[in-house]
N, C-alpha and C positions, 0 to 999 in steps of 0.2 A: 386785134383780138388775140388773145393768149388762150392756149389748151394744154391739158395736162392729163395724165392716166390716173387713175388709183384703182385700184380692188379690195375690195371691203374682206374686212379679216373679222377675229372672235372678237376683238377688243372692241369693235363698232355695234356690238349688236342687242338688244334686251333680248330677255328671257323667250322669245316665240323666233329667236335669231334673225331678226327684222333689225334695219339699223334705227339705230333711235334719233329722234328732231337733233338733238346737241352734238352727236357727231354731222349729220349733214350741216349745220353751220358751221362744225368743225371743218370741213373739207372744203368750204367754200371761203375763209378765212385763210387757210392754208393757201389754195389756190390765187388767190390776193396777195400775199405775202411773195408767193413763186413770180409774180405778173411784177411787182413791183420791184424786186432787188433785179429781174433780166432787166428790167427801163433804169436802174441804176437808181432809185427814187423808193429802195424799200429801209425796212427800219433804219439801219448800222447807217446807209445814207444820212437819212433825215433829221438823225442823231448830232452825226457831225455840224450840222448848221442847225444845231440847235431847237430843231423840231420833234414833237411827237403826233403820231395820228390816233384821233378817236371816234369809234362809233356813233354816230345817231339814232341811226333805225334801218331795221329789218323788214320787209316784207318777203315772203316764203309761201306759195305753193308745189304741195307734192302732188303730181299726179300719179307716179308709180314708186313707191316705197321699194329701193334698193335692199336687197337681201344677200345673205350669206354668200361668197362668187361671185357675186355680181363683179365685171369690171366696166367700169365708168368712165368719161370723156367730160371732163369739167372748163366751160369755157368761160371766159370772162373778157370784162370789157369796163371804159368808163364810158357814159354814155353823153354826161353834162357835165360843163364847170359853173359854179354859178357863184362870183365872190371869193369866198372862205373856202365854199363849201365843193365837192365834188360826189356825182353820183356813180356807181355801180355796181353794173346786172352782171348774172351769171345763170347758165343753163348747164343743167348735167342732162347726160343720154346717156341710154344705157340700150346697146345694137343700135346706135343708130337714129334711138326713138326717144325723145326729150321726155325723161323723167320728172325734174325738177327745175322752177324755174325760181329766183331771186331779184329782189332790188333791195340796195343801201346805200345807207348817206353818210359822209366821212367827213370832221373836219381838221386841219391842222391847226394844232397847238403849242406857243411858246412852252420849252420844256422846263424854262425854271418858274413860269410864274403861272405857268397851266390857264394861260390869257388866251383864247382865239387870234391866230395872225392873217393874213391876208399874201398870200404869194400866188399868183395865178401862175407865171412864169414855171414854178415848182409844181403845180398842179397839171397845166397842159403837157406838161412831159408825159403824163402817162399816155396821151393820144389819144382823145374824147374819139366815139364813133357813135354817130348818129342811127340808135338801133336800140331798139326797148322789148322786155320780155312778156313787159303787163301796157295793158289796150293806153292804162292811163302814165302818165311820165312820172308825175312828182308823188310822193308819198302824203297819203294825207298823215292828219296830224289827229291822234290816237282820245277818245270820250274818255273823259274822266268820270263815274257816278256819283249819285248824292247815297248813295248807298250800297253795303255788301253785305250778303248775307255771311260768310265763312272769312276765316281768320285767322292767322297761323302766325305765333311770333317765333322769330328767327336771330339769333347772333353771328355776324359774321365771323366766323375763321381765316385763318392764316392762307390756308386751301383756297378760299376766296378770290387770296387777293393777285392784283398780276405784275406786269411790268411796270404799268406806271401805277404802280401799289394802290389801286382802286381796286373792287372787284372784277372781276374780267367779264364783257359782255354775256359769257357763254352761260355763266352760272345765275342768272337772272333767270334763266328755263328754266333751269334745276327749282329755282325757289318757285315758278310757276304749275310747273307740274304737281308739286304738293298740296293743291286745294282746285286740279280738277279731277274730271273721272279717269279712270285705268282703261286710256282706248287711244286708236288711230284718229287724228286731226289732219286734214285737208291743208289747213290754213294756220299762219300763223303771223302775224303782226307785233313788232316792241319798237315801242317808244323810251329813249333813255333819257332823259329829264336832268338828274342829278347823281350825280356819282357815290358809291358808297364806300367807307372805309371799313378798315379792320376794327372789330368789336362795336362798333353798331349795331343797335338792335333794330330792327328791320319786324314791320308787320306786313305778312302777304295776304293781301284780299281778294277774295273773288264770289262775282255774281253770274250766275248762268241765264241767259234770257235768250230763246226759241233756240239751242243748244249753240250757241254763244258764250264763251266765256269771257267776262271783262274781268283781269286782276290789274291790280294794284300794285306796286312794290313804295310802301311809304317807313320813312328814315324818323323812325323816335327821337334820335339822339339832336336830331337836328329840327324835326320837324318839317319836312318837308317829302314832297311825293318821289321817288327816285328814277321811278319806269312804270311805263303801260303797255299792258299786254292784250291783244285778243287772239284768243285762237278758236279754231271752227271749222 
């Protein structure tokens, strides 16, 4: 297991200076990145032999919303390798008393042909530990609707886009948050589907059911669905 400190500053925080969802995936991304270059197996690594790592999906509950001062203890772990694919939890506290808990799925990618590879060798180096944050292990796999009521078309920006010149995981919130309500969520669930590029137009949908929100992130330019989201 790997731990790390942070203390939340101005730049983490919305306007009620509560830190908002996209930095706390922020810090837990971060936190991944520190766990990875100490086991010698982070980017500038993976580079070198030719790999890149990406997202699958998120699952995210907050039980205590870090605020302004807060300092935090962010730990992390891999918890499964499975194939391609590898999993990892993380838990923040804050005194002591677990705030925030996470699981996500990661998989390595051929860097010139952006093809899924298969190196376990590479993958067990981070040192799998049998230890989960959520009762259930594997993530399910995210309801797509036959309908939405709300809709918001969107162009990607340059802003957008990240290292491996997709959109960068984090800003898929950003495009969710704009078609639900202006409030605190519990719960937050993304499915990443298909990757979006620069100048895509992108439609954000979302349907609210028993205050459930299901959106959408679907790709005009291509026609296909890109990400699913629930949050709750």
């Amino acid at each position: 297991m790997f731990s790390t400190d942070y203390e939340i500053g101005v730049d983490n925080l919305d306007k009620n200076r509560i830190v908002t969802d996209k930095e706390i995936f922020r810090i837990l991304e971060n936190t991944f990145a520190k766990h990875t270059d100490f086991l010698k197996v982070g980017l500038e690594d993976i580079i070198k032999m030719g790999y890149t790592i990406v997202l699958l999906s998120w699952k995210l509950e907050v039980k205590n919303r870090p605020k302004f001062g807060d300092k935090l203890k962010v730990n992390t772990w891999v918890k499964k390798t499975d194939k391609m694919y590898f999993y990892r939890d993380f838990e923040i506290t804050i005194n002591d008393e677990v705030a925030i808990i996470a699981t996500s799925k990661w998989m390595l990618l051929d860097i010139k042909t952006f093809k899924p590879v298969m190196n376990l060798e590479l993958i067990k180096k981070q040192n799998p530990i049998d230890k989960d944050v959520f009762e259930t292990r594997d993530i399910k796999r995210l309801k797509e609707l036959d309908n939405y009521s709300n809709k918001l078309d969107y162009y990607i920006r340059k802003s957008d886009i990240d290292l491996n010149n997709h959109v960068h995981n984090l800003n898929y919130l950003d495009m969710a948050l704009e078609v639900i309500d202006d409030k605190y969520y519990t719960n937050i669930e993304i499915e990443y589907l298909k990757e979006i590029k620069y100048n895509d137009k992108i439609s954000i949908m979302s349907e609210k059911i028993n205050d459930k929100y299901y959106i959408k992130i679907y790709n005009e330019t291509i026609g296909v669905t890109s990400a699913l989201i629930e949050i709750y």
